[in-house]
Each structure stands twice: as structure tokens, then as C-alpha cells.
C-alpha positions in Angstrom: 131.3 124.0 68.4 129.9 120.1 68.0 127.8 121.6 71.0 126.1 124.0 69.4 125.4 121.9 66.0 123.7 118.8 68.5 121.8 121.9 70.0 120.5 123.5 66.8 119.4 119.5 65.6 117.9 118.9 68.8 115.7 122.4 68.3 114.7 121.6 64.8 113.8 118.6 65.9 111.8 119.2 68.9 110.7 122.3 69.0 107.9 122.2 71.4 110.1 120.7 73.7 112.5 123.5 73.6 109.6 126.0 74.0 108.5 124.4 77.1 111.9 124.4 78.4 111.7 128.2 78.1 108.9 128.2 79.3 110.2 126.4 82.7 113.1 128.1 83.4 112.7 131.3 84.7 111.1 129.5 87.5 114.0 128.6 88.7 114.9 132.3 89.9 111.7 132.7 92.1 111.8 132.8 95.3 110.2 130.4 97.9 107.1 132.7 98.4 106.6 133.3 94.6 106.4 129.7 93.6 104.1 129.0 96.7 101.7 132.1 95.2 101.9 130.7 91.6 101.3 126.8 93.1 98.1 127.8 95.0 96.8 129.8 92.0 97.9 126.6 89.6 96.3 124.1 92.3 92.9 125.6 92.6 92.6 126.5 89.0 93.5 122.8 88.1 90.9 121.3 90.2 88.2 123.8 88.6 89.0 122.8 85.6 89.2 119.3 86.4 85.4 120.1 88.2 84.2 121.0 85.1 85.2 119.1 82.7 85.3 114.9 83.9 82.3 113.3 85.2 84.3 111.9 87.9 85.4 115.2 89.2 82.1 116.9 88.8 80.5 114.9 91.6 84.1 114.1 93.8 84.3 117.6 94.4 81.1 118.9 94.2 80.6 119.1 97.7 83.7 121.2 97.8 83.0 123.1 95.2 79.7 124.8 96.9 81.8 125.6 99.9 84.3 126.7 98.6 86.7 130.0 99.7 89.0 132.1 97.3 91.1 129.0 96.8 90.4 125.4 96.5 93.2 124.2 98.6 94.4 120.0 99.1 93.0 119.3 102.2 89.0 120.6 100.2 89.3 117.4 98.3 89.3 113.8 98.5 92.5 111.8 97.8 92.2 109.8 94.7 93.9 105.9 94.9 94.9 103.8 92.6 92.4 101.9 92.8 90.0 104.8 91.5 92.3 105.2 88.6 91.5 101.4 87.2 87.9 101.7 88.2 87.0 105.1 86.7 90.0 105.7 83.8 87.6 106.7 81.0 85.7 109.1 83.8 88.5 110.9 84.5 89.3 111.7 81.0 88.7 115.3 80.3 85.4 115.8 77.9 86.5 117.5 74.8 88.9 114.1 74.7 87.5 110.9 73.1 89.1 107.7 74.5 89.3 106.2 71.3 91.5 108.8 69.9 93.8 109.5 72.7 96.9 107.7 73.7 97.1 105.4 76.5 100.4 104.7 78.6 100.9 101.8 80.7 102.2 101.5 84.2 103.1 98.4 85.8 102.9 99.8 89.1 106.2 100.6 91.4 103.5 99.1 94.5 102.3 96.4 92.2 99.0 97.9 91.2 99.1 98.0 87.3 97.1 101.1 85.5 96.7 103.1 82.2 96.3 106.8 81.5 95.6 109.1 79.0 97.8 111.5 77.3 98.7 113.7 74.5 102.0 115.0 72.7 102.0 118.4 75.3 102.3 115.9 78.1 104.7 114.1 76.5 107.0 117.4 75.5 106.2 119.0 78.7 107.8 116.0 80.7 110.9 115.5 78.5 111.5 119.5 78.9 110.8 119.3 82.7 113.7 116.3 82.8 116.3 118.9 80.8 115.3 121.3 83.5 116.1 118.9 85.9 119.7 117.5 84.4 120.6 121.1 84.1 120.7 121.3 88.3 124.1 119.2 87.6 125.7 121.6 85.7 124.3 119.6 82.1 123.4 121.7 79.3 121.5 121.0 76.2 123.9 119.7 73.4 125.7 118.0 75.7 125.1 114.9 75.1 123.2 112.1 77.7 122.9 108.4 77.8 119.5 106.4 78.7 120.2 103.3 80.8 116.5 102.0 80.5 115.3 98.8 81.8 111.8 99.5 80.3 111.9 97.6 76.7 109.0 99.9 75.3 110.5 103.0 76.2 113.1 102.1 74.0 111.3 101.1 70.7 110.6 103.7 68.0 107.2 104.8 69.5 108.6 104.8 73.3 109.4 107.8 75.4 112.7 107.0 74.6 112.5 105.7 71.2 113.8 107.1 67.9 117.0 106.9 65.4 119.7 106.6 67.9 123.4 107.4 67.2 123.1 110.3 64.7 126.6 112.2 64.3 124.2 115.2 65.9 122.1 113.4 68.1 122.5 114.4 71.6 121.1 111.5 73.6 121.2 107.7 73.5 119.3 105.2 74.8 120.5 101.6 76.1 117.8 98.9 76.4 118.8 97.6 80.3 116.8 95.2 80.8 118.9 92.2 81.6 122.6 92.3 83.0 124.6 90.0 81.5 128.7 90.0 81.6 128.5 90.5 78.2 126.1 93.2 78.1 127.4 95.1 80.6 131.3 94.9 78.9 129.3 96.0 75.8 128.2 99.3 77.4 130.9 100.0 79.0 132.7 100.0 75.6 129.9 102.0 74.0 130.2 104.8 77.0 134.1 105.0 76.3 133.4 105.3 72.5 130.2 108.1 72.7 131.6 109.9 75.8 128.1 111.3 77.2 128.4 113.6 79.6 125.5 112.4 82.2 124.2 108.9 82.8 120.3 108.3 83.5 118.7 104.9 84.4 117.1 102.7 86.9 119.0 102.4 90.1 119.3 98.5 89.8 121.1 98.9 86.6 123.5 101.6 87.1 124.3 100.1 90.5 124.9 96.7 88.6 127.2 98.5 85.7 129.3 99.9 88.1 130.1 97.0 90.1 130.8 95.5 86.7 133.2 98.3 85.8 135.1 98.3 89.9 135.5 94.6 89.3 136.9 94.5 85.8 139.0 97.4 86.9 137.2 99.5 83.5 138.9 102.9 82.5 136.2 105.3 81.5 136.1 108.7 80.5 136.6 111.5 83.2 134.5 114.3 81.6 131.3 112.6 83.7 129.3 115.6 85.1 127.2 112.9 87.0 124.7 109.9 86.8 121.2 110.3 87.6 119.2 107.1 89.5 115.7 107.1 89.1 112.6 104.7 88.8 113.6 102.6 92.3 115.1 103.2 95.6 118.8 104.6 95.5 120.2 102.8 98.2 123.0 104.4 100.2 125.1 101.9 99.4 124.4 102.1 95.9 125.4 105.7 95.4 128.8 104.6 97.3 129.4 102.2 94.3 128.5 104.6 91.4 130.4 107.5 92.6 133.6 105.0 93.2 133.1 103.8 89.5 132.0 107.1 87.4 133.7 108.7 89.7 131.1 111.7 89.7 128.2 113.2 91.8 125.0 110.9 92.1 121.7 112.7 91.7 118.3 111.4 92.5 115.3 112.1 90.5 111.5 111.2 91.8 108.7 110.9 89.4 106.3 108.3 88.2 104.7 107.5 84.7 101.4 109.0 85.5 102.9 112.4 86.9 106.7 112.5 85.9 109.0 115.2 87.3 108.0 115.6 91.1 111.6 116.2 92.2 115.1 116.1 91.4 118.5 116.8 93.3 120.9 119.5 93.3 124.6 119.7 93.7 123.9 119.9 97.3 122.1 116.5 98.1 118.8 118.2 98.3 115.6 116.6 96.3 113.6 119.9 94.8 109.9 119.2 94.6 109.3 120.9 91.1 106.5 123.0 92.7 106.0 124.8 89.4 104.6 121.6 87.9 102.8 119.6 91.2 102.1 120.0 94.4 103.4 117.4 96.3 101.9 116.1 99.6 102.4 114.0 103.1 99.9 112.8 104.9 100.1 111.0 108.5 97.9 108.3 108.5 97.4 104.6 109.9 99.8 103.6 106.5 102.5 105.9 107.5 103.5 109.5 105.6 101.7 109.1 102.4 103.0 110.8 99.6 100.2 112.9 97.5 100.9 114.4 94.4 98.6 116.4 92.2 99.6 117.6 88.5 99.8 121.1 87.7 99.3 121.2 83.9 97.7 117.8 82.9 94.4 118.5 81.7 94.1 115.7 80.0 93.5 113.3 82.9 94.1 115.1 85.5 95.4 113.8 88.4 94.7 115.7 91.5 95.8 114.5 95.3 96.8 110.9 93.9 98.3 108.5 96.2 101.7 107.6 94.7 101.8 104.0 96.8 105.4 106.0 97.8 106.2 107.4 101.4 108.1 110.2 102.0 107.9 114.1 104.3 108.3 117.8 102.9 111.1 119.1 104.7 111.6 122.5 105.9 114.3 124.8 105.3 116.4 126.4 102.3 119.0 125.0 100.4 122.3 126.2 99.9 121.8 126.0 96.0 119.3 128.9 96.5 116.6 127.4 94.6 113.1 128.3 95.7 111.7 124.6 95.5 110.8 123.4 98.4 112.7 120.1 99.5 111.6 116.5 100.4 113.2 113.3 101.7 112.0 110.2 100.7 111.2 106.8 102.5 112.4 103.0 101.6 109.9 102.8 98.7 110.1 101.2 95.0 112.5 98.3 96.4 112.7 95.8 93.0 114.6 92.5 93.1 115.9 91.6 90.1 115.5 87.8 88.6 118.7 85.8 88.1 118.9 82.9 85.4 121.5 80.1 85.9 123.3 80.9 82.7 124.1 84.9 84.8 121.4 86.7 83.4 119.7 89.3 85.8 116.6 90.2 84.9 115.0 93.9 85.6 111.6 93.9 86.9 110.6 96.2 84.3 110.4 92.6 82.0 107.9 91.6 84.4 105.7 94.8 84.4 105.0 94.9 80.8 103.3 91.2 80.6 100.7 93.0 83.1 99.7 95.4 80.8 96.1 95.6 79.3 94.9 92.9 81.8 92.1 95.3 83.2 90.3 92.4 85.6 94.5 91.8 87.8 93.6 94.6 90.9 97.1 93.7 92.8 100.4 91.0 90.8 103.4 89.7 92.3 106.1 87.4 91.0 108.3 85.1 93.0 111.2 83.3 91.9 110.5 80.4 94.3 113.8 78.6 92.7 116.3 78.9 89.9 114.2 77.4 87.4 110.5 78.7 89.0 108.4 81.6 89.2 105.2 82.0 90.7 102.8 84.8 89.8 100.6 86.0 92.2 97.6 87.6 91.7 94.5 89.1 93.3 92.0 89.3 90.1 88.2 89.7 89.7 88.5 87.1 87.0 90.6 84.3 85.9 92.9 85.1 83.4 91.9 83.4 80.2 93.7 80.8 78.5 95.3 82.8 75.8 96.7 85.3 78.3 98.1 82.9 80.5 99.6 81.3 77.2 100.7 84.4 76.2 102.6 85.3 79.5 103.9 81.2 79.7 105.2 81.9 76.2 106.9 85.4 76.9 108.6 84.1 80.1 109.9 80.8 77.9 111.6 83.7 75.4 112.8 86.2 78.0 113.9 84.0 80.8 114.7 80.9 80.0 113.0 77.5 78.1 113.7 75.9 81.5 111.8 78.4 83.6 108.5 77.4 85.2 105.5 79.4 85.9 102.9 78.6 88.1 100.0 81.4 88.7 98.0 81.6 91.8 95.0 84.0 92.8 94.5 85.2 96.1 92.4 87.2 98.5 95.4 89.5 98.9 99.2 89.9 98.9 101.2 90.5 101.7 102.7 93.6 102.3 106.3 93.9 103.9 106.7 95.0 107.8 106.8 98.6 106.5 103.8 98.3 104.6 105.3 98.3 101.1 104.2 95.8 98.3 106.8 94.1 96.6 105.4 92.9 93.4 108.9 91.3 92.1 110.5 88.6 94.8 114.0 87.8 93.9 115.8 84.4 95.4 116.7 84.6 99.0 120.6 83.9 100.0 119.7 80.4 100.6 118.2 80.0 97.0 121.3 81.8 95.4 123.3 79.5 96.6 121.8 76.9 93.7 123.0 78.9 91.1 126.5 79.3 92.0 
């Protein structure tokens, strides 16, 4: 019955939410060639919209546009990069939207290249239902209730995606700022998991990987009704998943999205990941960088974002799940790979801390911090400018608070940053073995 209660709160409270979620599910009764039909039909009519109605568009695809067939199709139109994103934002915007009425979100940048974006409340409703949709391939339901393990601080404050009164006797979700790791912090959630008994677990991969080792080694007794724990924001690791299950004792899912297009694909019961083909098309492309993922959003037409180059690598991959979903599947590459930064007094810090002093700095193209020693950082950067002095105060002075008094911080611009041996960009650089070794 306490179900039903939470669910009839949660529907008062949200209700677009719940309309979208409606809205979303028969989709997942469609067949493989239905939701291809519906995706080419989406696809072109986004990018006609998107034609007409941003001045960035209107000449990117205006070749295409003139020679164009029945359907605009991917391969028409030009891939849009990061890079375009920071140097055109406000052109990309749709017309009948002023930028100085329309919310902006921040991204720090999973390959190091920070950017904002526009967005409105159906976005932001439209995403949360799309992430119900996606808990429900574990067997969730709505009412039941779900705990955020989320490293990024302004998710969690009242205005964040995540944000709100927390803990209400009807409230069916509860978010956890994870943003550093302590002992103590991690003691203090698994006591607050034991006491609010959710019945799915959703966070960054770093930190659910990090709260179960803390509950195998303190030998932790939590509850069994777990239907599973969802990893998203980094690279699941295999041998992260190994440690989850063993503590939660429960299925690990997956989920793949990103701030600027969020639910691209999720995994069943089965191990599959489900490109959510109602809501983008999703893309790889061969090239001298490897299998490039592309993803284009189906129903922003806000700022649309149309064969956008995640900085991710990944394939499509053929064939039909035993779950009997119609989505078609996708395997992703070693992509998103964060370090964490360790303090001597234990502390491990989430690079999520680090993403958010890069917001707003419009003239930083590429960052990357390296903790060179247990009491240093260095911040890379490739920047059209230098920073200027209050900024650089500013991020001296939020280090000082979130770190540590005794950490250092010395900033350096560059041509460019190194990219790993598979191409990635690493833009947080944890101590190597041989530095750990100081802080033991």
C-alpha cells in the first residue's frame, strides 16, 4: 500500500513527468522494424526543424537540404563536434528562444572539453521519465523507492536535476551527495541504505564501486530486497561489476547518456545495452580516431543536437535480445576513464569536484588536472586567453576548501594535451602506484 501512496505523491508532484512516461512506454512493445520506421520519420523531421529554425543549421545543412530525397537520413549531414558547440552555442539555439531567458546547463566534459547548452522544463521532464523507463527494464516500478549516489554537487542542490526536499515519509527517491569517499562517509551511507531500504541504487561507477568495497571489507549487512544498482556517468569496469554484485548482491545494469543528450541506452536483465531509438539515433563511424560514437536527439528542439560527436567510442551491434525488446543494441569501448584524487588525511575525491570549477570559463577549449604529488595539482590547459586573476583566485581558493589548505596548484597552458594510446583524453590524472606509496 506505502507503494501506491509514494506513487500518487510522486504524480501530484510531477505530473508532466508521469505523462511523458506514458507517453514512452508503449514503445517498448514495438517491434525492431516499427521503431526503425518511427526513428527515420523522427530523424528527418528533427533536422527540418532544426533547418528552419537556427541560423547555424540553416546554412550546415543547406546544401543537403536542396538535394534532398523523401528522407533526410545521417550520412546527408555534417557531424557536429564539440568544438562547434562552444563556438556557435547561441546559433544553435532554436529562434522563438531568447538566450537570456532560457536555462543553461553545464558540462564539464567526460573527454575534457567543457560546454553549455540550452534547455527547458520538457527537456528536463522528458529525461527524468526516459530514466524511469529505463529503471523499469530491472524489474523497478514507480513508488518503489530509488537512491541517487551522485558525485555531481549541483545536481544535488535544490535547483539541481536531482535537487529538492529529500526524505519525505512519501518521497520515493533520495539523493546522496558522492562526491568524496571518506571512511566515514561511506559507513554513513551504508547506514542510511539499511535505514531507507531503496530498492535500486544509481550513481557514478567510481563511487558505487568504492561503497562496495567499503561494505566487502567491513563485512556490512545490508538489505536483501536490492532489485539492482545502476552505474552510469564513467566506464563500468569488469572488475567493478564483480565487486558490486558481491556486495549488493544484485544484477549490475549499465546506463549510457551524457548531459547534453541523456538516455542513449540502458541494459536489460540480459546484459544487453538498448539504444533508446525512440528518443536518438545513435551512430558509429569508422574513422582515423577509431569507431566514433554519433548521437542525434529526437525530441530536443530547443538546441538541437543532431549527429554530435559524443568524444565516446563504441559499435551498434546486430542481432535480437532475448528480453524481446525492439531497441537495437550497442557495446561500448574503454571511454570516460576518471581517476579519482586522494588527500592524505583518506579523502578521495570524484572528478566531478573538478568539472564544476571549469564551468562558465568560455575562452579554456581543452583542461586537465594532475595530481603530480600528495600535496600538488597541476591544471592544464589549452585556452585562447589567460585566465584572469580573479578566476584563477577563485579556483586556488575552491581547491584550498575542497581538497585540502596544504594542496598546491600550479596552472599551465599549452598547445595541446596528450591523448592516451587509445586516443582518449583524460582530463583528471590521479597519482601513479609509485606516488601512492607517499600517502600510505
Amino acid at each position: 500500500m506505502t507503494r501506491w501512496l509514494r506513487l500518487w505523491a510522486q504524480r501530484r508532484r510531477h505530473p508532466q513527468r508521469y505523462a511523458r512516461l506514458a507517453q514512452l512506454l508503449p514503445a517498448l512493445r514495438l517491434t525492431r522494424s516499427e521503431l526503425l520506421q518511427r526513428q527515420r520519420a523522427a530523424f528527418d523531421a528533427i533536422a527540418r526543424y532544426a533547418a528552419a529554425n537556427t541560423d547555424y543549421y540553416e546554412s550546415r545543412f543547406a546544401s543537403a537540404m536542396q538535394s534532398a530525397g523523401q528522407y533526410l537520413l545521417p550520412g546527408d549531414l555534417p557531424i557536429l563536434e564539440k568544438s562547434d558547440v562552444i563556438a556557435h552555442r547561441d546559433e544553435l539555439l532554436a529562434r522563438q528562444f531568447s538566450p537570456h531567458s532560457t536555462r543553461l546547463g553545464h558540462t564539464g566534459g567526460s573527454t575534457g572539453s567543457p560546454l553549455s547548452f540550452y534547455y527547458d522544463d520538457a527537456k528536463h521532464e522528458l529525461m527524468l521519465a526516459g530514466m524511469m523507463r529505463g529503471f523499469m527494464l530491472s524489474g523497478w516500478r514507480p513508488g518503489q523507492k530509488l537512491m541517487y549516489l551522485w558525485g555531481a554537487s549541483r545536481d544535488v542542490a535544490s535547483s539541481g536535476i536531482f535537487g529538492g526536499p529529500q526524505q519525505r515519509w512519501l518521497s520515493s527517491e533520495m539523493t546522496v551527495a558522492a562526491v568524496e569517499y571518506s571512511e566515514q562517509r561511506l559507513s554513513a551511507w551504508v547506514r542510511l541504505i539499511r535505514r531507507w531500504r531503496p530498492v535500486l541504487l544509481y550513481g557514478y561507477a567510481s563511487a558505487l564501486s568504492e561503497l562496495a568495497r567499503f561494505v566487502i571489507d567491513s563485512r556490512c549487512v545490508l538489505p536483501s530486497r536490492l532489485l539492482g544498482v545502476y552505474s552510469t556517468a564513467e566506464v563500468l569496469h569488469d572488475d567493478q561489476r564483480a565487486l558490486i554484485e558481491q556486495a549488493f548482491a544484485c544484477k549490475v545494469f549499465n546506463q549510457y547518456g551524457c548531459r547534453e543528450v541523456p538516455n542513449i541506452a540502458w541494459e536489460c536483465r540480459h546484459g544487453n545495452m538498448h539504444v533508446f531509438s525512440d528518443m536518438v539515433q545513435l551512430e558509429s563511424v569508422s574513422d582515423a580516431e577509431g569507431d566514433r560514437l554519433l548521437v542525434t536527439s529526437l525530441t530536443d528542439r530547443v538546441m538541437p543536437f543532431i549527429r554530435y560527436a559524443l568524444g565516446d567510442s563504441g559499435r551498434l551491434v546486430d542481432g535480437q535480445c532475448p528480453c524481446g525488446l525492439g531497441f537495437p543494441m550497442m557495446q561500448m569501448d574503454l571511454c570516460r576513464n576518471n581517476d579519482l584524487v586522494r588527500t592524505r588525511d583518506g579523502r578521495r575525491l570524484h572528478p566531478a569536484f573538478f568539472n564544476r570549477l571549469m564551468y562558465g570559463l568560455a575562452q579554456v577549449s581543452q583542461y586537465q588536472w594532475v595530481q603530480v604529488s600528495p600535496d600538488a595539482l597541476k591544471l592544464n590547459l589549452v585556452s585562447s586567453a589567460p585566465l584572469p586573476p580573479d578566476a584563477v583566485e577563485a579556483i586556488r581558493a575552491a581547491v584550498r576548501d575542497g581538497v585540502g589548505p596544504q594542496m598546491t596548484l600550479e596552472i599551465a597552458y599549452l598547445d595541446a594535451i596528450p591523448r592516451t594510446t587509445a586516443g582518449k583524453h583524460r582530463f583528471v590524472i590521479g597519482l601513479s602506484d609509485a606516488g601512492m606509496t607517499e600517502l600510505r
